[in-house]
Biopython code that builds the backbone (N, CA, C, O; Angstrom):
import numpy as np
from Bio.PDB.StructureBuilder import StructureBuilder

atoms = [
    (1, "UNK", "N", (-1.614, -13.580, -2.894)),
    (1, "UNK", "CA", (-0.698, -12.470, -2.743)),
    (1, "UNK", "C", (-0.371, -11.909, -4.130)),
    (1, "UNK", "O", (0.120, -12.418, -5.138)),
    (2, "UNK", "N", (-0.789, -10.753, -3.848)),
    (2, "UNK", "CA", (-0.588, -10.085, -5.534)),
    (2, "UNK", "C", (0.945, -9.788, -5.970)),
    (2, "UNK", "O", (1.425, -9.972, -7.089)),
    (3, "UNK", "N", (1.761, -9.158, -4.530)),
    (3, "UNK", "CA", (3.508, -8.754, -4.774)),
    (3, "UNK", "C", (4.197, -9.586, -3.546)),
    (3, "UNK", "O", (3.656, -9.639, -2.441)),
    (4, "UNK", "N", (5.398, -10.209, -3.828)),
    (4, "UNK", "CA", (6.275, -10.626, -2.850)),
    (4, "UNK", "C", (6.917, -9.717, -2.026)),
    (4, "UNK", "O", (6.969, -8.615, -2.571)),
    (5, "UNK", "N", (7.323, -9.736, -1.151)),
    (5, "UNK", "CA", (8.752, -8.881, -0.117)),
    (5, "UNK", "C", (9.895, -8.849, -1.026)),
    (5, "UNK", "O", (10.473, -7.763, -1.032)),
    (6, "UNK", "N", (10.348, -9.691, -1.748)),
    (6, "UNK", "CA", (11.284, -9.707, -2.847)),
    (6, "UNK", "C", (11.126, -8.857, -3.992)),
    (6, "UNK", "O", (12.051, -8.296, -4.580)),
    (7, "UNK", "N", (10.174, -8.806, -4.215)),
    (7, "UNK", "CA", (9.351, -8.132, -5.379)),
    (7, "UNK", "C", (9.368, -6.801, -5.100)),
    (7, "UNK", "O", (9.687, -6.062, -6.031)),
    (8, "UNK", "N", (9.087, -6.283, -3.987)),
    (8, "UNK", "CA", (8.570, -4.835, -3.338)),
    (8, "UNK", "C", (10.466, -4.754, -3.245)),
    (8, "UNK", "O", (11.159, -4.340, -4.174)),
    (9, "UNK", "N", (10.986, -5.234, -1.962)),
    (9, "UNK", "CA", (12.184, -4.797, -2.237)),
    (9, "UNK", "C", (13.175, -4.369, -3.112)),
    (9, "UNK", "O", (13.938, -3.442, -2.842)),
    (10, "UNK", "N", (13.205, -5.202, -4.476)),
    (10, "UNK", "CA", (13.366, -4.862, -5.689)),
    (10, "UNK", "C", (13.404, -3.864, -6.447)),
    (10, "UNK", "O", (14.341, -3.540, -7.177)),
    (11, "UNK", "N", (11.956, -3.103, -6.252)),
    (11, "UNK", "CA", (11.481, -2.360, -6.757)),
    (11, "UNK", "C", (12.040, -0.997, -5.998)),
    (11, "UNK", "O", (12.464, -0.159, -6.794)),
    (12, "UNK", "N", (12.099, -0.713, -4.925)),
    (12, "UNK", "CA", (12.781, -0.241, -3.982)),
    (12, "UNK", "C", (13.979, 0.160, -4.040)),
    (12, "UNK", "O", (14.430, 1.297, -3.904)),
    (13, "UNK", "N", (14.484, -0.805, -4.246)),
    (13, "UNK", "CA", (15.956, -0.730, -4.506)),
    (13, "UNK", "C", (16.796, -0.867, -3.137)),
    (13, "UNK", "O", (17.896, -0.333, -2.992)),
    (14, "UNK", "N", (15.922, -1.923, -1.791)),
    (14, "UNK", "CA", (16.501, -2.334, -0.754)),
    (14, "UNK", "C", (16.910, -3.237, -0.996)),
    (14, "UNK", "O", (16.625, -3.930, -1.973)),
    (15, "UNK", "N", (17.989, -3.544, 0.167)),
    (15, "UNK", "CA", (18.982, -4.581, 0.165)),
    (15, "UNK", "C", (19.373, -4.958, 1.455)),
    (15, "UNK", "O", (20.305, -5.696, 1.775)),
    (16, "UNK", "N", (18.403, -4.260, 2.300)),
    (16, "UNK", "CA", (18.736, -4.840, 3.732)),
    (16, "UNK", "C", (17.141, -5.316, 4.650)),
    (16, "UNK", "O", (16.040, -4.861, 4.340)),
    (17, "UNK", "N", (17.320, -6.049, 5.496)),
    (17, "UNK", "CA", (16.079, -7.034, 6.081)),
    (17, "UNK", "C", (15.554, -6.111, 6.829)),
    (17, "UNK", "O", (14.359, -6.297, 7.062)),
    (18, "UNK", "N", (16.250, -4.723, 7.517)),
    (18, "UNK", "CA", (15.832, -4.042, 8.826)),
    (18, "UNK", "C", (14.113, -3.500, 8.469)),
    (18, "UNK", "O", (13.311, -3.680, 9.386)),
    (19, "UNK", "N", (13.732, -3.035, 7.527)),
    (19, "UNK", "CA", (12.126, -2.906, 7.263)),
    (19, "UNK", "C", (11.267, -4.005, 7.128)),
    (19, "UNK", "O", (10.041, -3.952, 7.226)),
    (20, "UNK", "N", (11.922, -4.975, 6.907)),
    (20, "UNK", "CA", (10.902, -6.317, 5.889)),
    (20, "UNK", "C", (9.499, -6.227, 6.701)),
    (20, "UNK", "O", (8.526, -6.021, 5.975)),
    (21, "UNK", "N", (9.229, -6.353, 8.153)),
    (21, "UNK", "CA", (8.231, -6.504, 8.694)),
    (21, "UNK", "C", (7.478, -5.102, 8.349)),
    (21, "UNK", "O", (6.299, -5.344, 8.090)),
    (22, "UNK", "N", (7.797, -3.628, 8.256)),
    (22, "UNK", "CA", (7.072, -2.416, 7.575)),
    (22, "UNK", "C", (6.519, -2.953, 6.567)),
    (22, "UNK", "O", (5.300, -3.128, 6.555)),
    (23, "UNK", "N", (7.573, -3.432, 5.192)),
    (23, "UNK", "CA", (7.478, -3.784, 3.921)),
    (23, "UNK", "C", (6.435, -4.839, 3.831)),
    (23, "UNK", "O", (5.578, -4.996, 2.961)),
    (24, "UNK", "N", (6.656, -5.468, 4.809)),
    (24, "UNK", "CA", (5.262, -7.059, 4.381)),
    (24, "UNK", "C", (3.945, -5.908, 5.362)),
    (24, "UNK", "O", (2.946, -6.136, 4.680)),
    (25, "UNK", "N", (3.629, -5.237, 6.111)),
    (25, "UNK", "CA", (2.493, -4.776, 6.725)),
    (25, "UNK", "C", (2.023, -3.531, 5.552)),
    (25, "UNK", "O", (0.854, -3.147, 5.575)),
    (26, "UNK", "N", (2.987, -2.945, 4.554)),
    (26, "UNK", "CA", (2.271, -2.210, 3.389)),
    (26, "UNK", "C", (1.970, -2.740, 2.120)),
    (26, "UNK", "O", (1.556, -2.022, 1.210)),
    (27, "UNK", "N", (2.221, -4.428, 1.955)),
    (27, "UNK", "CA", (2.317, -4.895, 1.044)),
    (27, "UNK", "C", (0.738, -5.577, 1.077)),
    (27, "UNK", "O", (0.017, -5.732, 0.092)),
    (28, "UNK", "N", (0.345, -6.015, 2.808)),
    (28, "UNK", "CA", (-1.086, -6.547, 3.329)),
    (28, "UNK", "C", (-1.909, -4.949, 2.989)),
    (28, "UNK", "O", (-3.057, -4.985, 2.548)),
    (29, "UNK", "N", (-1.586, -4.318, 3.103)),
    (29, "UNK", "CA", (-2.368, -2.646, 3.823)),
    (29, "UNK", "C", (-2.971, -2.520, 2.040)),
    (29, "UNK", "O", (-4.102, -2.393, 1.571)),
    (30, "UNK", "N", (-1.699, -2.621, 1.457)),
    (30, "UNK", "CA", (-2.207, -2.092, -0.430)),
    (30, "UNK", "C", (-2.986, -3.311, -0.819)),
    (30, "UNK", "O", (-4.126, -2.960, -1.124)),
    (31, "UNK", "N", (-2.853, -4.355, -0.907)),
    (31, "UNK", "CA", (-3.459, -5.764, -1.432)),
    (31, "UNK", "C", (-5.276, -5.290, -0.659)),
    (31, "UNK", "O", (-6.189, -5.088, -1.460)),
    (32, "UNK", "N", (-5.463, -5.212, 0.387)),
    (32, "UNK", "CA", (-6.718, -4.777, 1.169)),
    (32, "UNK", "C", (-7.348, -3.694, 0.909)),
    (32, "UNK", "O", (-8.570, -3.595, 1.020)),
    (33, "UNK", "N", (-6.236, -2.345, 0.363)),
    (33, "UNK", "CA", (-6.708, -0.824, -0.498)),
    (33, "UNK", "C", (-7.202, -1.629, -1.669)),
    (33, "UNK", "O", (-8.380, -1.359, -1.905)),
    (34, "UNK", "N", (-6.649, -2.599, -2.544)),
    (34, "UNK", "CA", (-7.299, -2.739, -4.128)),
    (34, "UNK", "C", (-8.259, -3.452, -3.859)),
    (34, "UNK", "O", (-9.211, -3.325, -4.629)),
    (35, "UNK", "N", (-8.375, -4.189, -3.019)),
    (35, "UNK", "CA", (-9.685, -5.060, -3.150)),
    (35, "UNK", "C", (-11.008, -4.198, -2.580)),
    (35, "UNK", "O", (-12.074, -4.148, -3.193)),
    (36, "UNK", "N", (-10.768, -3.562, -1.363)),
    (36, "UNK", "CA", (-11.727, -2.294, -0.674)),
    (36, "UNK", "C", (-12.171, -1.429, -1.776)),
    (36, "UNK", "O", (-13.306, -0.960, -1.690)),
    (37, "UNK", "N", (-11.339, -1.106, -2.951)),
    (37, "UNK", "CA", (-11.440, -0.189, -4.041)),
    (37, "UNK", "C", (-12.167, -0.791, -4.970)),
    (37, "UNK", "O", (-13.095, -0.152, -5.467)),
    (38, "UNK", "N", (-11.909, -2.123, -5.398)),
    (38, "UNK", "CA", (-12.626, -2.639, -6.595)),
    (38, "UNK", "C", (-13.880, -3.874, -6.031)),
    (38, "UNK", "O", (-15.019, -3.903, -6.497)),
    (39, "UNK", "N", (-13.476, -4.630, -5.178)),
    (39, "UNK", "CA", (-14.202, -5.425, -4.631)),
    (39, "UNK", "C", (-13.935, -6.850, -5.310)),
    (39, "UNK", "O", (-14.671, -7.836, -5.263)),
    (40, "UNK", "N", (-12.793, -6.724, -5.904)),
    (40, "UNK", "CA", (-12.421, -7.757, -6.532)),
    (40, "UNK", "C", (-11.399, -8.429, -5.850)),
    (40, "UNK", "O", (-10.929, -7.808, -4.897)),
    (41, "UNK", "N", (-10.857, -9.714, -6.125)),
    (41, "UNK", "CA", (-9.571, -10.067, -5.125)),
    (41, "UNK", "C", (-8.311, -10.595, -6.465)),
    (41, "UNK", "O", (-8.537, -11.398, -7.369)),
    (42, "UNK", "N", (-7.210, -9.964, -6.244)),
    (42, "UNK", "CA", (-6.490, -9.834, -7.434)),
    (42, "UNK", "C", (-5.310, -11.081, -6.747)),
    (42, "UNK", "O", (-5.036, -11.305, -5.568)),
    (43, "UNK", "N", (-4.791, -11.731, -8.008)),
    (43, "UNK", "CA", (-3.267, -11.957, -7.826)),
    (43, "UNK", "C", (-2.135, -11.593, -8.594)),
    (43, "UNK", "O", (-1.983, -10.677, -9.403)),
    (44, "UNK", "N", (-1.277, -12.582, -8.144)),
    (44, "UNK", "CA", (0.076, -11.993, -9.340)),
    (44, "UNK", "C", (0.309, -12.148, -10.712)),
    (44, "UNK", "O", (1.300, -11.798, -11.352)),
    (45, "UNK", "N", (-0.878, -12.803, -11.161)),
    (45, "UNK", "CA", (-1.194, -12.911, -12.791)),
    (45, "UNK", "C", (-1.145, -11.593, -13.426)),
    (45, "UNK", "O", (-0.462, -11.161, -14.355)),
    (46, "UNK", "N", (-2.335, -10.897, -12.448)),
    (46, "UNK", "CA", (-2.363, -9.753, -13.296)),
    (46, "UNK", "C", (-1.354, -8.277, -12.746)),
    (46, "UNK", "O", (-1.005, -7.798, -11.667)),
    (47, "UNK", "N", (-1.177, -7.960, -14.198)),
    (47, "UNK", "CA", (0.090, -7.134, -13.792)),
    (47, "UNK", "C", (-0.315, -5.937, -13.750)),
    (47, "UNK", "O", (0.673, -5.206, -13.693)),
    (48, "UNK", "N", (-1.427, -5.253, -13.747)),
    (48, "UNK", "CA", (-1.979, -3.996, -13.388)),
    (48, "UNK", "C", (-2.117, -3.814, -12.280)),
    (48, "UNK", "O", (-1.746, -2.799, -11.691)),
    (49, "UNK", "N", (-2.830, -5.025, -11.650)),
    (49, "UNK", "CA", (-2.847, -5.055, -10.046)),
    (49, "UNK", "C", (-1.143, -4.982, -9.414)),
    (49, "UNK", "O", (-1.051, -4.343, -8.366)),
    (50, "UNK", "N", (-0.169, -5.419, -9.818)),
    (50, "UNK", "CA", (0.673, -5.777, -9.427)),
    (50, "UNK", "C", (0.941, -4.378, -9.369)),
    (50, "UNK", "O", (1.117, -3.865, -8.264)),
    (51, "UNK", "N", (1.016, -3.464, -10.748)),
    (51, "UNK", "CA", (1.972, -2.461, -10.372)),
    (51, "UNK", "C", (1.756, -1.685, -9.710)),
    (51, "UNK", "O", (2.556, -0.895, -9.209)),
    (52, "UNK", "N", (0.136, -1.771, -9.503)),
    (52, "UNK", "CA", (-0.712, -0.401, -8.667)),
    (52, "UNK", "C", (-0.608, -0.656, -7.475)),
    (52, "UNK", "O", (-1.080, 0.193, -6.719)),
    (53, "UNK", "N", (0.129, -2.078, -6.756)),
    (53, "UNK", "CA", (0.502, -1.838, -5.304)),
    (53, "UNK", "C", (2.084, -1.984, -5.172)),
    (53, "UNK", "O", (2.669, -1.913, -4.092)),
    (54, "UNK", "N", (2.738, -2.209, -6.466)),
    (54, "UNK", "CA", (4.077, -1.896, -6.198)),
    (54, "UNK", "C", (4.069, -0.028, -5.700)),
    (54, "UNK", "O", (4.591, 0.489, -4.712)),
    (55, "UNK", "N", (3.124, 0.732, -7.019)),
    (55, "UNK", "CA", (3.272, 2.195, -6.702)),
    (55, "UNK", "C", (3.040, 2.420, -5.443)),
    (55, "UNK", "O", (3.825, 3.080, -4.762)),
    (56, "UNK", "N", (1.762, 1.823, -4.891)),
    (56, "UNK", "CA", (1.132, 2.647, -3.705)),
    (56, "UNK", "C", (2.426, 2.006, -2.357)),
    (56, "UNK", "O", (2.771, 2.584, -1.326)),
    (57, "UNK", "N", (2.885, 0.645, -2.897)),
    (57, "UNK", "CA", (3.481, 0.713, -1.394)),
    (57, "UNK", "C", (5.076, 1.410, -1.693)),
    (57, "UNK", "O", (5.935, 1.184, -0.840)),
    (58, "UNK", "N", (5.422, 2.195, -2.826)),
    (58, "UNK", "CA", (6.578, 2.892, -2.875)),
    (58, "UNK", "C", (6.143, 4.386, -2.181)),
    (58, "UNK", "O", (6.754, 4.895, -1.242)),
    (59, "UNK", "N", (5.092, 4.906, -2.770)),
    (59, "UNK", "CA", (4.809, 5.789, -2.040)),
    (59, "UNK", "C", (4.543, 5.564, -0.500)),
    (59, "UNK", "O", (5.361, 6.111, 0.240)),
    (60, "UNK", "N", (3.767, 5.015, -0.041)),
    (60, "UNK", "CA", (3.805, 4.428, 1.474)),
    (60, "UNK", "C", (5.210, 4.754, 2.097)),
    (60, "UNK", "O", (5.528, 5.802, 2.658)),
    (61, "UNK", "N", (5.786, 3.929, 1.939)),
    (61, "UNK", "CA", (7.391, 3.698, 2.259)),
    (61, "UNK", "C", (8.315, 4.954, 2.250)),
    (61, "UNK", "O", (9.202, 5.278, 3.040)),
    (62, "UNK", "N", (7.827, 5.596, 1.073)),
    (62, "UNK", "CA", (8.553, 6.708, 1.006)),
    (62, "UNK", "C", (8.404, 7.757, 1.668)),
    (62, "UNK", "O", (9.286, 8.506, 2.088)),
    (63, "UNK", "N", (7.252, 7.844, 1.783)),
    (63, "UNK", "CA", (6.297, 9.216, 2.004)),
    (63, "UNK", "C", (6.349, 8.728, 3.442)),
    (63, "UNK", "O", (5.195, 8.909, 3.830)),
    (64, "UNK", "N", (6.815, 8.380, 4.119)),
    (64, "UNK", "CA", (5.842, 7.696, 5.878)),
    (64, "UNK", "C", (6.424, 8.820, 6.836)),
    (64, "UNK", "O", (6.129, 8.675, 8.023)),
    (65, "UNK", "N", (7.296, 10.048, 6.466)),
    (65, "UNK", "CA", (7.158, 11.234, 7.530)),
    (65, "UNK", "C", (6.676, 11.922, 6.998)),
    (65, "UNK", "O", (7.230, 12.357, 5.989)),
    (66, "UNK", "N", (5.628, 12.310, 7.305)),
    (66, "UNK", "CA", (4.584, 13.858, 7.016)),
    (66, "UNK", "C", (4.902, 14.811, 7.863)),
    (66, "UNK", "O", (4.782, 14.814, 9.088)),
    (67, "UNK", "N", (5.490, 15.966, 6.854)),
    (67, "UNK", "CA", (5.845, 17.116, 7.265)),
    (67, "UNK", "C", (4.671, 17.998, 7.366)),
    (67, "UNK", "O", (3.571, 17.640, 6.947)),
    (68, "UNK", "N", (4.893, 19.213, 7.948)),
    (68, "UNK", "CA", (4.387, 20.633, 7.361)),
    (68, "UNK", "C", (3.061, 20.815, 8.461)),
    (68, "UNK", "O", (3.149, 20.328, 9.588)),
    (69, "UNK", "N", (1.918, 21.509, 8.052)),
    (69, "UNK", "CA", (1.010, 21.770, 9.457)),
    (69, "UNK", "C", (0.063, 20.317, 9.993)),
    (69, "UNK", "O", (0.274, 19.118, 9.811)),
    (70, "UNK", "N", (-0.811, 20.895, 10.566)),
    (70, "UNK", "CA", (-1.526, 19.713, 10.772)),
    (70, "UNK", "C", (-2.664, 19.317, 9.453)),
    (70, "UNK", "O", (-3.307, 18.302, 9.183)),
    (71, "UNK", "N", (-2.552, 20.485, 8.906)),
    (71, "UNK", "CA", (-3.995, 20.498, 7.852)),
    (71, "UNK", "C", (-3.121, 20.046, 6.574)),
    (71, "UNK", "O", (-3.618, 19.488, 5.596)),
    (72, "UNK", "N", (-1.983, 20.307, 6.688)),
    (72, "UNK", "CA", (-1.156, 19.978, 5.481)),
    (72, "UNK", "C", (-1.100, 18.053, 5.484)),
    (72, "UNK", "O", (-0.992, 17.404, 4.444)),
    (73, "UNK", "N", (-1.165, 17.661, 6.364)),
    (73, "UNK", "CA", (-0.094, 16.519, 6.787)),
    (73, "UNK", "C", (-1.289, 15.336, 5.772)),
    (73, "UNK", "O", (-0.954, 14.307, 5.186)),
    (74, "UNK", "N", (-2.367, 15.806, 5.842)),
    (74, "UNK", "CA", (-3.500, 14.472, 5.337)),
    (74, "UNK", "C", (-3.452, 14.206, 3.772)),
    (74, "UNK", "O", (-4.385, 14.674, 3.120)),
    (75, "UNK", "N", (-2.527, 13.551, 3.149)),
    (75, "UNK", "CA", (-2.870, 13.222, 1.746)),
    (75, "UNK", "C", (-4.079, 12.879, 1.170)),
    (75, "UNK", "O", (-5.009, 12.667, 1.947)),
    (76, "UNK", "N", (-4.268, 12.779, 0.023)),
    (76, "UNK", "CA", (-5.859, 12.159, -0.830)),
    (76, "UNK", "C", (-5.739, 10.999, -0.529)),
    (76, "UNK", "O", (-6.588, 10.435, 0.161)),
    (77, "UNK", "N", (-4.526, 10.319, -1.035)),
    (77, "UNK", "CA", (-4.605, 8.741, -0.731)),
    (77, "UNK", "C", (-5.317, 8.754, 0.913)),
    (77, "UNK", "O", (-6.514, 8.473, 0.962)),
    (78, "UNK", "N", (-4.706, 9.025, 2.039)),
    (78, "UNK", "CA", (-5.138, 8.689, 3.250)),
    (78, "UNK", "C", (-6.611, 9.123, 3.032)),
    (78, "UNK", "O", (-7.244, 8.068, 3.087)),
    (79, "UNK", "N", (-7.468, 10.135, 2.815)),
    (79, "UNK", "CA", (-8.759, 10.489, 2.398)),
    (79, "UNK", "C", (-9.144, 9.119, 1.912)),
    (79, "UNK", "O", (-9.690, 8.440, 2.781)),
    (80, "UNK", "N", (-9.057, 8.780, 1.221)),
    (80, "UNK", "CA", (-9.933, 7.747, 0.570)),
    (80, "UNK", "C", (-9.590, 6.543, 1.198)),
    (80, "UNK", "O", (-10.435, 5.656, 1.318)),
    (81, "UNK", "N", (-8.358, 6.401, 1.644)),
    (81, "UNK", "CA", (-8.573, 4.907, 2.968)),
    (81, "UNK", "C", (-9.438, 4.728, 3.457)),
    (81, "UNK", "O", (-10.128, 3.718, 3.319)),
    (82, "UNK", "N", (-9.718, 5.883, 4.354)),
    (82, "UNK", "CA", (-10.646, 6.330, 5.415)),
    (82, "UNK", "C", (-11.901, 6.549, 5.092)),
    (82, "UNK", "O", (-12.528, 6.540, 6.151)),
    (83, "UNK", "N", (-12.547, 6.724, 4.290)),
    (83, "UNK", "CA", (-13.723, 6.787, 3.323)),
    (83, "UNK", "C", (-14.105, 5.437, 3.079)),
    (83, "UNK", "O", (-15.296, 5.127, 3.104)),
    (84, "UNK", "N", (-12.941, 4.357, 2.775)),
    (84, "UNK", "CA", (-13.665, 2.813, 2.604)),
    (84, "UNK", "C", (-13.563, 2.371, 3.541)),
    (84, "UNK", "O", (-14.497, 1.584, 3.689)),
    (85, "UNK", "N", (-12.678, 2.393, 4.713)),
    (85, "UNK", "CA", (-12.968, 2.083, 6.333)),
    (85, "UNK", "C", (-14.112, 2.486, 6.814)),
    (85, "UNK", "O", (-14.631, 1.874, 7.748)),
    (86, "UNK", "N", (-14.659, 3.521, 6.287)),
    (86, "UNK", "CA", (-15.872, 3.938, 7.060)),
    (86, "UNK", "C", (-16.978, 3.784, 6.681)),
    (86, "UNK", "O", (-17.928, 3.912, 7.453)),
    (87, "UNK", "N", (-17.147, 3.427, 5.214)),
    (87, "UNK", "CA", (-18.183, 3.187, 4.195)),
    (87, "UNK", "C", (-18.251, 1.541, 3.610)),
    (87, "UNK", "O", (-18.559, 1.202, 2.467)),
    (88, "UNK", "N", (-17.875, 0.660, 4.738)),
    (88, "UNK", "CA", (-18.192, -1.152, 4.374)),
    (88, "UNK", "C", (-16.838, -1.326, 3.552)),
    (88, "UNK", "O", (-16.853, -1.814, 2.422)),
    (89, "UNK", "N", (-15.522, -0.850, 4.252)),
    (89, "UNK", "CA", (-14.094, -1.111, 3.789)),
    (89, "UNK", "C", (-14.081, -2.771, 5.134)),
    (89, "UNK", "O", (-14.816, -3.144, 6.048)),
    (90, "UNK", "N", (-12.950, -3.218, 4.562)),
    (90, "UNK", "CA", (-12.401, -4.604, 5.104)),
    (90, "UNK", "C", (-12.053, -4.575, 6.709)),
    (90, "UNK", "O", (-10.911, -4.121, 6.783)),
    (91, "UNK", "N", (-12.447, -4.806, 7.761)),
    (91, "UNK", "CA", (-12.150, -4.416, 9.019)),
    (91, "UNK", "C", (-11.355, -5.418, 9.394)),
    (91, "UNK", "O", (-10.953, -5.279, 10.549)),
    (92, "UNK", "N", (-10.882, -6.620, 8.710)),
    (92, "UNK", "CA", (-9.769, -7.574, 9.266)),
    (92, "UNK", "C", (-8.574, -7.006, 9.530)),
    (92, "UNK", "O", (-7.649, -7.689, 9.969)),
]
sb = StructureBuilder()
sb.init_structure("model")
sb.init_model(0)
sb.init_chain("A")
sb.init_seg("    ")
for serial, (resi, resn, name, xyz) in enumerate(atoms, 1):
    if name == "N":
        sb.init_residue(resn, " ", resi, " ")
    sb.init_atom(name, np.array(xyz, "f"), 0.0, 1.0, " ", f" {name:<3s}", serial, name[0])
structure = sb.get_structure()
């Protein structure tokens, strides 16, 4: 495990349990984006890995109502999920 629930919360600046199960399913979702991305499997040693899924699961978290049309609604990040799901990304 590259970030804790403690760790992510932290960072966050939560203080209450009502997400934790969101928070631990974007904390699995980003740990599975860096490894799908690099093909490497990271832990909490390294702190590049660390911060690049603290970012992605702040954005996650933050960002999780998509406004505006339907053509608007698809970020880059989601683009490129979907690109390693479909191109020999992690299907667990």
């Amino acid at each position: 495990m590259i970030v804790s629930l403690d760790e992510v919360k932290n960072w966050l600046r939560i203080d209450f349990s009502e997400d934790d199960t969101l928070l631990t399913t974007l904390i699995k979702a980003a740990e599975t984006y860096l490894k799908n991305a690099t093909g490497v499997e990271y832990d909490e040693n390294n702190h590049l890995a660390k911060l690049f899924c603290m970012t992605l699961i702040s954005d996650w978290y933050e960002n999780r109502e998509m406004i505006g049309k339907a053509s608007d609604q698809i970020r880059p990040i989601i683009n490129s999920i979907l690109m390693q799901l479909t191109y020999g990304g992690d299907t667990s």
